[in-house]
DRENFI-41133 format. One record per atom (N, C-alpha, C, CB): residue in one letter; z, x, y. Coordinates in steps of 0.05 Angstrom, whole numbers, plus 5000, padded with zeros to 4 digits. Glycine has a CB too. Layout:
N
aZXY;...
END
This chain:
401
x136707431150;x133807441147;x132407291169;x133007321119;x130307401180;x129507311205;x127107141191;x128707571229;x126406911205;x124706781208;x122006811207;x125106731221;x119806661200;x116906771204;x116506771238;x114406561186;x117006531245;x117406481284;x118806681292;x119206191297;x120706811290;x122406991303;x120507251300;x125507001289;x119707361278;x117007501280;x115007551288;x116307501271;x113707291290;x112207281312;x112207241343;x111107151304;x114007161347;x115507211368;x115807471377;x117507121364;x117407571362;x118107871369;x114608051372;x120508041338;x113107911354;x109308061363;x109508061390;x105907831354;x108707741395;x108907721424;x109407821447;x109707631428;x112307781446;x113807971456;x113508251465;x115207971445;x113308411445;x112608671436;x110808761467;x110608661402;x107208591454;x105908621469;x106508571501;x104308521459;x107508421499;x107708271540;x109608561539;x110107791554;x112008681523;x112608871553;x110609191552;x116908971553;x108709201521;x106709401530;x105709341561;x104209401509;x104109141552;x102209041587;x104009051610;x100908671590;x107109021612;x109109041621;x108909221645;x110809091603;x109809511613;x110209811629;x107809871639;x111010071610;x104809841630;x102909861635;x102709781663;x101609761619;x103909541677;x103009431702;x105509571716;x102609081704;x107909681714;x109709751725;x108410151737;x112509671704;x106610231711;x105610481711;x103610541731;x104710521687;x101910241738;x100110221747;x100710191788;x098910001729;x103110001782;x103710021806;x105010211818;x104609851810;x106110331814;x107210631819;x105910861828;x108210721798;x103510791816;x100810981824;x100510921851;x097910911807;x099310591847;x099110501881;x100610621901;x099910201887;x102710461897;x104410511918;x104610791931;x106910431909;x104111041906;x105811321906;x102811411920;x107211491871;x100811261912;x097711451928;x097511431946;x095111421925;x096111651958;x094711681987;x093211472001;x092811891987;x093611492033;x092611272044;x088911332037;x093811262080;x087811072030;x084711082018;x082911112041;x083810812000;x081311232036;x079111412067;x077411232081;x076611672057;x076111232089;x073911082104;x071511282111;x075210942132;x069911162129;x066911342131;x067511542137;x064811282149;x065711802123;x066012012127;x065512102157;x064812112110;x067012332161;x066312372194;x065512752193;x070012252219;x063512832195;x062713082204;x062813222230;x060713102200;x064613452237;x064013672257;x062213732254;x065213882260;x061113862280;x057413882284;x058214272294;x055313572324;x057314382279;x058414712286;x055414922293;x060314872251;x055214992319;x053715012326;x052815422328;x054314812345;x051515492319;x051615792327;x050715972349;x050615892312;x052915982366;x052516132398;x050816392408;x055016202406;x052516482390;x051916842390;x054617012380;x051216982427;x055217262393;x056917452375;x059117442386;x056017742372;x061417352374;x064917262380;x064817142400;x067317472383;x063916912397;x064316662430;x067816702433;x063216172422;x068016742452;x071016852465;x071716612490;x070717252481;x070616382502;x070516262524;x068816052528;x070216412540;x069915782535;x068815602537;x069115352558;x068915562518;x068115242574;x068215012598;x065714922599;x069015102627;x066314712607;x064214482611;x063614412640;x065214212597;x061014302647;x060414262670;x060513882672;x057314422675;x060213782695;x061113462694;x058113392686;x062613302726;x056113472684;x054613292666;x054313332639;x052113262673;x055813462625;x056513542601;x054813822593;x056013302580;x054113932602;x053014202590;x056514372581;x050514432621;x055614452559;x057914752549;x056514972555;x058814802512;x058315112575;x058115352566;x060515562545;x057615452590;x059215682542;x060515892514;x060216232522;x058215842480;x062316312525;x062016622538;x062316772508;x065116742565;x059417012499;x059417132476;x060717352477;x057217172468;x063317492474;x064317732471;x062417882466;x066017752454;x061217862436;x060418122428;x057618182433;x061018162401;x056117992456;x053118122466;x052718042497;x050317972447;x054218002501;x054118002532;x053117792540;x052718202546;x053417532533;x051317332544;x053517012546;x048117312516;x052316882558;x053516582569;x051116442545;x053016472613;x051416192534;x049416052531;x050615822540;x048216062507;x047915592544;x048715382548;x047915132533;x048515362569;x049614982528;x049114812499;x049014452519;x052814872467;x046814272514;x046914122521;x048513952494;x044514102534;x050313772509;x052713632490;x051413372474;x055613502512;x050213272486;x047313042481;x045413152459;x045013002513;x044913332456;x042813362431;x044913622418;x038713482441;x045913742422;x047313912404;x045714202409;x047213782372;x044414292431;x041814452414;x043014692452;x036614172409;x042314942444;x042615172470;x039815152479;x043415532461;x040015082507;x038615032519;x037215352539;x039814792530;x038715452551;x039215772570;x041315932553;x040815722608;x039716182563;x041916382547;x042316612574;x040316542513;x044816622586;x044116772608;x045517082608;x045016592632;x044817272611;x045817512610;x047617632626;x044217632611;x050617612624;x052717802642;x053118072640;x055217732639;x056518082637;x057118362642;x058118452605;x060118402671;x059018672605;x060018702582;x063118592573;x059818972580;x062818412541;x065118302537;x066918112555;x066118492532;x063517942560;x065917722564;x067517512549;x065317582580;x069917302566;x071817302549;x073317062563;x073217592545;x071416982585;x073216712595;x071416582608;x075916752615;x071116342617;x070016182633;x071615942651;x068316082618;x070315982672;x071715692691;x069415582703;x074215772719;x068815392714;x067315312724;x069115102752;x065415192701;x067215202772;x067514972793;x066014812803;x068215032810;x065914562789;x064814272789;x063014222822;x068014022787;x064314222842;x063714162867;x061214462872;x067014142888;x063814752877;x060714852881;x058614972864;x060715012896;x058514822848;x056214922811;x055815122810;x053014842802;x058415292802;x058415612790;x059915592768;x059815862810;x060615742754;x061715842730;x061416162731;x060215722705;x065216172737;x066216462740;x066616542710;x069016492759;x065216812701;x066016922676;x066517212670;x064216842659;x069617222660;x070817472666;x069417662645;x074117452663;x068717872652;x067418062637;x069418442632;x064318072656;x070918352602;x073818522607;x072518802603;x076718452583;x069118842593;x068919102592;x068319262616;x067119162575;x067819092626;x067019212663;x067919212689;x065019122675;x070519012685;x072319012707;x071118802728;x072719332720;x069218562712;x067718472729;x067318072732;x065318632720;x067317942747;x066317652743;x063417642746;x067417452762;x062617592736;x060017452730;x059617192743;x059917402702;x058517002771;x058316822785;x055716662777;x058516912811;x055516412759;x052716342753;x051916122769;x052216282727;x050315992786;x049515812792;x048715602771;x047915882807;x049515372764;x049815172739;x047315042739;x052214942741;x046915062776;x044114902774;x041715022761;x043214842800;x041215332765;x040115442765;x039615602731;x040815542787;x042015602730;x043215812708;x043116072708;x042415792687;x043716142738;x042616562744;x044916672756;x039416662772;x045216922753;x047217002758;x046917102787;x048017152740;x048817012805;x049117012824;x049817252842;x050316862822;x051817402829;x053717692839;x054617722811;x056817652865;x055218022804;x058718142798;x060118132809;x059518362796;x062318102816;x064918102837;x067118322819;x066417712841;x067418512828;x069018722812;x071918702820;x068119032819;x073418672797;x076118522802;x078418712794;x076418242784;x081018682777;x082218862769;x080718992734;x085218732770;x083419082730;x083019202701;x083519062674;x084619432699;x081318962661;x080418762638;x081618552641;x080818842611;x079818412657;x080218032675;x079217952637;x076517852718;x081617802630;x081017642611;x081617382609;x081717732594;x083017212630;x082916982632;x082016822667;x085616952621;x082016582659;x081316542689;x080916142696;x077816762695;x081516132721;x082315842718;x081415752747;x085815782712;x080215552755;x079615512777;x080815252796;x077315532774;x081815322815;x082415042839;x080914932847;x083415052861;x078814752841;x077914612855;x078314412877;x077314582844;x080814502884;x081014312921;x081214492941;x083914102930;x081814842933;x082115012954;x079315252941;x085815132957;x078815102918;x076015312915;x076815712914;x073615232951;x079415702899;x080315962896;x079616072868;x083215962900;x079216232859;x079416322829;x080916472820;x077516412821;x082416522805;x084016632789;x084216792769;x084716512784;x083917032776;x082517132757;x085817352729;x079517372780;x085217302715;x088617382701;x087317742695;x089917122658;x087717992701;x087418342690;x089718332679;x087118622714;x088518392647;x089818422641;x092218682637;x088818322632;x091718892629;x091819222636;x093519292665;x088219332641;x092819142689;x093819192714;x096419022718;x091819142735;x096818862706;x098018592703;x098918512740;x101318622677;x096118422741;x095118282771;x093318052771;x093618492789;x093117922789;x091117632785;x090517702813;x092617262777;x087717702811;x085117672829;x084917372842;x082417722810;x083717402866;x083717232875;x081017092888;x085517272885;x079017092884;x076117042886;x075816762905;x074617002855;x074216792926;x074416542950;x071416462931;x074116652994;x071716272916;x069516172906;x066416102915;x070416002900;x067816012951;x065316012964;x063216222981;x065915852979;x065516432983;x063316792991;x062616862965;x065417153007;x064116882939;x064716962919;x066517292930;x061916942901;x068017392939;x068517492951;x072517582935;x067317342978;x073817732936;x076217782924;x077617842953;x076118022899;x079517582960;x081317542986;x083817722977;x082217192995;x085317702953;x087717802954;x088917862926;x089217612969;x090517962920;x091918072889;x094118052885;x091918322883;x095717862868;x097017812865;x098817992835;x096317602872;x100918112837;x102618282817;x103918002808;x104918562831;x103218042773;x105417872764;x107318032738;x103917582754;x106517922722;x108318082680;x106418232673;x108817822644;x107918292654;x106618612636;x105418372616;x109618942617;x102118472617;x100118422603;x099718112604;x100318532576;x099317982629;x097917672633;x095717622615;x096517622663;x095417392608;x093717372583;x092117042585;x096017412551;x093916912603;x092216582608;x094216492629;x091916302575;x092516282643;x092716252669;x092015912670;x090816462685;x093415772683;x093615442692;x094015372717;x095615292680;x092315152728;x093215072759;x093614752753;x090515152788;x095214762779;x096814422774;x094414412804;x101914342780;x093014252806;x091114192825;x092513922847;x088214102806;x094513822839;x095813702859;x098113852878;x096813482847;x098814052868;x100914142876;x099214452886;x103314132853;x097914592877;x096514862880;x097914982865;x096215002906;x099614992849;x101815092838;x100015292810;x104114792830;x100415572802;x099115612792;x101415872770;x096715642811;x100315752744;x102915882725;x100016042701;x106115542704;x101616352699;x100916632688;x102716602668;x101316902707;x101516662640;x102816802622;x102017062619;x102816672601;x105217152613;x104417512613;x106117522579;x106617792648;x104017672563;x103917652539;x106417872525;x100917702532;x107118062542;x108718202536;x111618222544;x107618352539;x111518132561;x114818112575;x115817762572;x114818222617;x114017692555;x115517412552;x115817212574;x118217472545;x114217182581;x115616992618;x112516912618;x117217272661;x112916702638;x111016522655;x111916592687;x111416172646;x110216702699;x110616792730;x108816532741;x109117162740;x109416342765;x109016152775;x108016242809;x111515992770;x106116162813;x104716232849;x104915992848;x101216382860;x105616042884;x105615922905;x102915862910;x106916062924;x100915602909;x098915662910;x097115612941;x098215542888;x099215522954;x099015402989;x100115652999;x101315093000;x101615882985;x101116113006;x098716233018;x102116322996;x099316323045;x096916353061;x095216603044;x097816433095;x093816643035;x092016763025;x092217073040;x089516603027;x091817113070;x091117273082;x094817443082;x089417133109;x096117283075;x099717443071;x101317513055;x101517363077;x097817443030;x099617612998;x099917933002;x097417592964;x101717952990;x101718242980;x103918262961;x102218473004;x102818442940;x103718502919;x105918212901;x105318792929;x108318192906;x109917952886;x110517742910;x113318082867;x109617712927;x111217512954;x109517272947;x110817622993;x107917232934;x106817012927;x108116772902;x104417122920;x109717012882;x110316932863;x113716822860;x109417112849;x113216502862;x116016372862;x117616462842;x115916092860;x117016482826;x119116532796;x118116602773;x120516302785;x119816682757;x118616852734;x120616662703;x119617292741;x118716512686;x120316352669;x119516422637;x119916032677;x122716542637;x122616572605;x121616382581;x124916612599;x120316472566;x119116322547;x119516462513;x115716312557;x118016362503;x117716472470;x116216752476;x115416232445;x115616942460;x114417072439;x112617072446;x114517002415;x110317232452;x107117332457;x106017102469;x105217402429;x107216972498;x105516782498;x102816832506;x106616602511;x100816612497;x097616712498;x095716452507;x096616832463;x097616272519;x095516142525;x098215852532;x092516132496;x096515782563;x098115602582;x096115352589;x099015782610;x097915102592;x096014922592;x097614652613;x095214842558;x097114572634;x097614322649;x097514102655;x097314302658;x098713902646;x097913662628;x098613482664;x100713582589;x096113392675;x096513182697;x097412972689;x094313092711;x097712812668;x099012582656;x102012592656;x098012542629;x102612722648;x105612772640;x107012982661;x105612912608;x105813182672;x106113352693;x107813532674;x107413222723;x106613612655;x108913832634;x106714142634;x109313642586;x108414302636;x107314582633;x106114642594;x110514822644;x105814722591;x106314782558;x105015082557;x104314532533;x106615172545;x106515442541;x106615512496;x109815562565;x103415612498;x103215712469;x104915952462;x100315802463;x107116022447;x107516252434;x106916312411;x109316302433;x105116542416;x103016582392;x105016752359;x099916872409;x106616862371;x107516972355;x110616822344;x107417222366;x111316622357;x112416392332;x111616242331;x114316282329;x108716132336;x107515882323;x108615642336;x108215872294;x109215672361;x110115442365;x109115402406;x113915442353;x110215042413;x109615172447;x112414972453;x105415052471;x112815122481;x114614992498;x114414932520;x116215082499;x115914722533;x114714632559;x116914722581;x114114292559;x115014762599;x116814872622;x118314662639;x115015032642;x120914642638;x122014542665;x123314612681;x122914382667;x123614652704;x124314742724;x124315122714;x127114552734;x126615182713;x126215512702;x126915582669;x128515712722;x126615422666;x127115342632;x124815302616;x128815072628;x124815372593;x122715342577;x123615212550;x121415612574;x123414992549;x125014922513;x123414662511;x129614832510;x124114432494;x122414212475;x121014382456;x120014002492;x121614532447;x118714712433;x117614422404;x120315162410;x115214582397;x113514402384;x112114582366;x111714252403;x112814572332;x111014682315;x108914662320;x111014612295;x106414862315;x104814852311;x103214982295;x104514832322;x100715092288;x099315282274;x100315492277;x097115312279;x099415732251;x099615952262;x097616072284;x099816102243;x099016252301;x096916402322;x096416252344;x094116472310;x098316052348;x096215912367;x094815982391;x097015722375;x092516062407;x091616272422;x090216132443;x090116462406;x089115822436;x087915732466;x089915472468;x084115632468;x088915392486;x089715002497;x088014972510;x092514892517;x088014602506;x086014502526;x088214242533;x082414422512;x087914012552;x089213862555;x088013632570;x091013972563;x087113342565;x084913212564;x085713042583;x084013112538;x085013022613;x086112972636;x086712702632;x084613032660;x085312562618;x085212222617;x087012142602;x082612092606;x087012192577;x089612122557;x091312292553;x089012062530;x091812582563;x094212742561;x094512852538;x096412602567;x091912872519;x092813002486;x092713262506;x090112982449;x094213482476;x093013692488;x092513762461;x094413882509;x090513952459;x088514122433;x088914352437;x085114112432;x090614432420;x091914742411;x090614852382;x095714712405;x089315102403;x088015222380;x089115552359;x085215272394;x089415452332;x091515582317;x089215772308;x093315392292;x089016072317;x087516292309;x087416302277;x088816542321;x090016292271;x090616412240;x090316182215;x094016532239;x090315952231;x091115742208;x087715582214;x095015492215;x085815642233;x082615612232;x082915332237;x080815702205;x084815182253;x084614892256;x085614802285;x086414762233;x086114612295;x087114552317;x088414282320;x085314582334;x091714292337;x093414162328;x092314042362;x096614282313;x093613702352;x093813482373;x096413472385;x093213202361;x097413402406;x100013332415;x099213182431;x101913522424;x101712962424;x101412672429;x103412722451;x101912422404;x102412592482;x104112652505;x106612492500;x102712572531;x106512252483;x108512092491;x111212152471;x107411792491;x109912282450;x112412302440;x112912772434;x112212032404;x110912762446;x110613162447;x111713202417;x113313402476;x110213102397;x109613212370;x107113222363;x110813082350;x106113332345;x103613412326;x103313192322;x103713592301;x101112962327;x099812702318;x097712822290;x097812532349;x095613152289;x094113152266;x094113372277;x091812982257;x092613482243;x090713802257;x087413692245;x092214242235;x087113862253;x082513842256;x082314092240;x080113912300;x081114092221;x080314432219;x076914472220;x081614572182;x077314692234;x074314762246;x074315042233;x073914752283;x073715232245;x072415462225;x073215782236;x068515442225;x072715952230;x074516222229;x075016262251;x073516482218;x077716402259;x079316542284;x079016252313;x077116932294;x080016022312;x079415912345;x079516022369;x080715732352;x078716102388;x080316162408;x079816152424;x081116312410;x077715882427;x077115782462;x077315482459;x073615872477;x078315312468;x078115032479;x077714892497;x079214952479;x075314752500;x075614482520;x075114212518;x074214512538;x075414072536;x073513842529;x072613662543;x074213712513;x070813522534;x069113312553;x071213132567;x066713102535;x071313032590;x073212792585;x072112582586;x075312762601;x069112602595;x067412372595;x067312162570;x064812472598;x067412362545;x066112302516;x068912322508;x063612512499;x070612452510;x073012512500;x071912752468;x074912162494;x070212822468;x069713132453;x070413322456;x067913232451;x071313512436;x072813732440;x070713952430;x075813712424;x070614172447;x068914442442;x071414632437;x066814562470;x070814792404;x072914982399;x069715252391;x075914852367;x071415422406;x069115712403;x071415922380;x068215932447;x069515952351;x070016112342;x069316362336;x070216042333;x071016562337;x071116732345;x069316892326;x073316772350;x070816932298;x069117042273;x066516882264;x071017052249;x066516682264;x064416512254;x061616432271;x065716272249;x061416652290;x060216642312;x058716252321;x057716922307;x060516102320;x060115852323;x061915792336;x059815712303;x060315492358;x062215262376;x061815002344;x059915112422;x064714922346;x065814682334;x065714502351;x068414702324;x064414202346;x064314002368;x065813762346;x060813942382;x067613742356;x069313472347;x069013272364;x072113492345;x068213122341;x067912812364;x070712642363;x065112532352;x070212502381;x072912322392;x073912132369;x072012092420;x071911932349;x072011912334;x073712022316;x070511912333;x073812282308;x074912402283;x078312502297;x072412702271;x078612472312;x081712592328;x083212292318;x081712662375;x084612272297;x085612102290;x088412092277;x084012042281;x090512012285;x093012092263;x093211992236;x095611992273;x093512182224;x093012052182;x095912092174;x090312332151;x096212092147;x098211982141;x099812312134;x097811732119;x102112312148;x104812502147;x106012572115;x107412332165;x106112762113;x106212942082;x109113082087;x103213212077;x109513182065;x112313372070;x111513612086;x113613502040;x108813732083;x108413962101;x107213872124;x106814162089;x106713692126;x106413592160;x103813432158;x106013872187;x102913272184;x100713132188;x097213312186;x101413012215;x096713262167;x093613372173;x091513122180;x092413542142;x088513242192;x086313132182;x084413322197;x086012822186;x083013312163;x081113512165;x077113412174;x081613672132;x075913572186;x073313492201;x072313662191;x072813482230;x070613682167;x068213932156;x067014112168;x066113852148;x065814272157;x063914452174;x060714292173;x063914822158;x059714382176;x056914202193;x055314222154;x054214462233;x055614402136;x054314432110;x055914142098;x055014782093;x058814132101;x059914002083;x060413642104;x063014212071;x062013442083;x063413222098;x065913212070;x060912892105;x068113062097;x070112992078;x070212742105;x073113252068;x072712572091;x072912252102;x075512312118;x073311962076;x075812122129;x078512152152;x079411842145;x077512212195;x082111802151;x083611572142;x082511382169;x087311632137;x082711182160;x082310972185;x084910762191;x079510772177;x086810782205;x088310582208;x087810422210;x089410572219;x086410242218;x084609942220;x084309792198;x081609962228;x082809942171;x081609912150;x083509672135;x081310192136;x086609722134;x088909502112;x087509662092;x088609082108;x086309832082;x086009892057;x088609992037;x083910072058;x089910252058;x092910302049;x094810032044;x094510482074;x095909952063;x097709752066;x096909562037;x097209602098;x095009512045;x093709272012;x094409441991;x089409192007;x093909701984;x094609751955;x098609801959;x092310101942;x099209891967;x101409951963;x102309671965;x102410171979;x102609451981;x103509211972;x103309121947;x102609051983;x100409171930;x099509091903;x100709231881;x096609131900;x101909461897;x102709611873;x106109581873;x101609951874;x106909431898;x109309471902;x110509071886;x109709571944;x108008971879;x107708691873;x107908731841;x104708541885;x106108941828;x106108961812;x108009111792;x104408971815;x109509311805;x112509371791;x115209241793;x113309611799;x114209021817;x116608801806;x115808631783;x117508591829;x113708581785;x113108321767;x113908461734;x109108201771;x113208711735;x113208831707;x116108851697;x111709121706;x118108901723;x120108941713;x122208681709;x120909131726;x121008521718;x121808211713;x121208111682;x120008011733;x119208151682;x117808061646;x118708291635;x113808031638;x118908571629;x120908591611;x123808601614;x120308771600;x124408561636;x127708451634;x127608181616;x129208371669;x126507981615;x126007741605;x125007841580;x124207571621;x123208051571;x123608131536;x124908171526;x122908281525;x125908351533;x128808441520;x131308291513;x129908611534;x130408091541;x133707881542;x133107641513;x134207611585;x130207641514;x128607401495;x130007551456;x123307451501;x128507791464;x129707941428;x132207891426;x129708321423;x134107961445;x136807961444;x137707721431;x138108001469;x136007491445;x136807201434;x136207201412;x135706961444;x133507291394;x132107271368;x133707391348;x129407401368;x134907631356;x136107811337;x139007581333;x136608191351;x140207401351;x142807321339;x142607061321;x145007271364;x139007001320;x138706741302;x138606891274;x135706531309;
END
């Protein structure tokens, strides 16, 4: 017969290991929850005109945005957010380059076989320059002031003396070129051709006046799957090559193409941010855009911005990223701010940047807000499991009086 003390005791008891499991339940939560958010951060999404297809920036920050589906350039001052000129090209354009030194902005126009030459200062169009058959990409040297123009259909790259505006020479590369990169220290200049799988590489110090047809072109380097978009990272000196049709990119070395790197589906542009070496890969299908971190060439986050991406650049001044979507007839402006690595999931690293109607929060590494709960919670399922190890051991004693 047990005791009135041993009874009450055992009350006691009882209760401390409810509050027990309770604090062991509680910490488990902690520990097991998501890292806790910090100030909200909003993309600013701006509306261009009809399927912005192309986008570059000038060095005092103006964007321009090439509209596929009405024939027009606008230009968005980056400082107030607001289109300032709206200038009229050729039909369907679909790329932009700009060259800094002599303030033009070449824009390929694939319904007309044509570049479009704008004076930046001015904002007027300068010439047509009639090139091959549907110029849809295009990239400019600014130390030899060449342009590059990628036809797609002819699978040839134009060659535009930036300063006559004038087409010196034609270069034959792959079946169906689709984006185009220059290494500006080297002149070195690498074509993806979307259908035969390869990256064709120019010689970009060949004499201009002694191209003809493939004598320009050093090598031809196998890659992934539909590639659709090439990008040149001066930091790291790495090629990267998007394959759109496995979702993934690889980097070129020497005649090799491998490191590959998950990414979105579709991925269809790149940009690559001369100063810190991210590069911003834009995933058509998955409406977001993945980071790669030079130093370790994995996915640091994705951004999601808004229907079909498929133009990228960015400031490097501000470190802002301009993504032109395609369906959503809107430029996405991500600020530097919100490019941040959050916390890694079984399906991979996200963080997401609203559309300009909505806000959601982005994790802040700085904050200790994570770290503090999961310690508290990692504090608090020991302590619980200490006190009722110590209940139980206590009854055990009660029950043998």
């Amino acid at each position: 017969m047990r005791s009135n003390s041993g009874m009450t005791s055992n009350g006691l008891l009882g209760r401390l290991a409810v509050i027990s499991m309770l604090a062991i339940m509680v910490g488990f939560s902690l520990v097991a929850a998501p890292a806790a958010r910090a100030a909200s951060i909003t993309a600013v999404n701006i509306q261009v005109g009809d399927s912005p297809d192309g986008v570059a920036l000038t060095s005092n920050g103006n964007v321009y945005v090439a509209n596929y589906g009405d024939g027009t350039v606008v230009v968005v001052n980056s400082t107030t957010n607001t289109i300032t000129a709206t200038i009229h090209v050729g039909d369907d354009p679909s790329a932009i380059a700009i060259d800094q030194a002599l303030n033009k902005a070449f824009v390929t126009n694939e319904g007309d076989n044509t570049v479009s030459v704008i004076n930046t200062k001015t904002n007027k169009v300068l010439v047509n320059v009639t090139v091959g058959n549907t110029p849809d990409a295009i990239a400019v040297n600014p130390v030899t002031n060449l342009v590059y123009v990628v036809n797609n259909i002819d699978g040839t790259v134009s060659l535009i003396n930036g300063t006559t505006n004038t087409v010196v020479a034609n270069i034959t590369v792959g079946d169906s070129p689709d984006a185009v990169a220059v290494d500006n220290d080297t002149n070195g200049v690498y074509v993806a051709n979307g259908f035969d799988n390869t990256v064709s590489y120019i010689n970009g110090t060949y004499p201009v006046s002694e191209i003809n047809g493939t004598n320009a072109v050093i090598a031809n380097v196998t890659v992934g799957n539909s590639p659709d978009a090439i990008s040149f990272n001066p930091v790291t000196r790495d090629v990267l090559v998007a394959n759109s049709a496995d979702n993934d990119l690889c980097i070129i070395s020497g005649t090799n193409c491998g490191n590959y790197i998950l990414v979105g589906g579709g991925p269809a542009a790149m940009a690559t941010n001369p100063t810190t070496g991210v590069t911003y890969v834009a995933n058509s299908n998955d409406n977001n855009v993945s980071l790669i971190d030079p130093t370790t060439n994995k996915v640091s986050s994705n951004v999601t911005v808004e229907t079909f991406p498929n133009a990228v650049a960015i400031n490097p001044a501000t470190g802002n990223v301009y993504v032109a979507n395609y369906y959503n007839v809107t430029l996405s402006i991500i600020p530097l701010k919100a490019v941040v690595t959050t916390t890694t999931s079984s399906s991979g690293p996200t963080s997401t940047t609203p559309s300009s109607t909505t806000s959601s929060s982005s994790s802040s590494p700085s904050s200790g807000i994570p770290e503090f709960s999961s310690s508290l919670g990692l504090a608090a399922v020991v302590t619980g499991i200490i006190v009722v190890t110590y209940v139980y051991a206590r009854r055990a004693t009660i029950r043998k009086q």
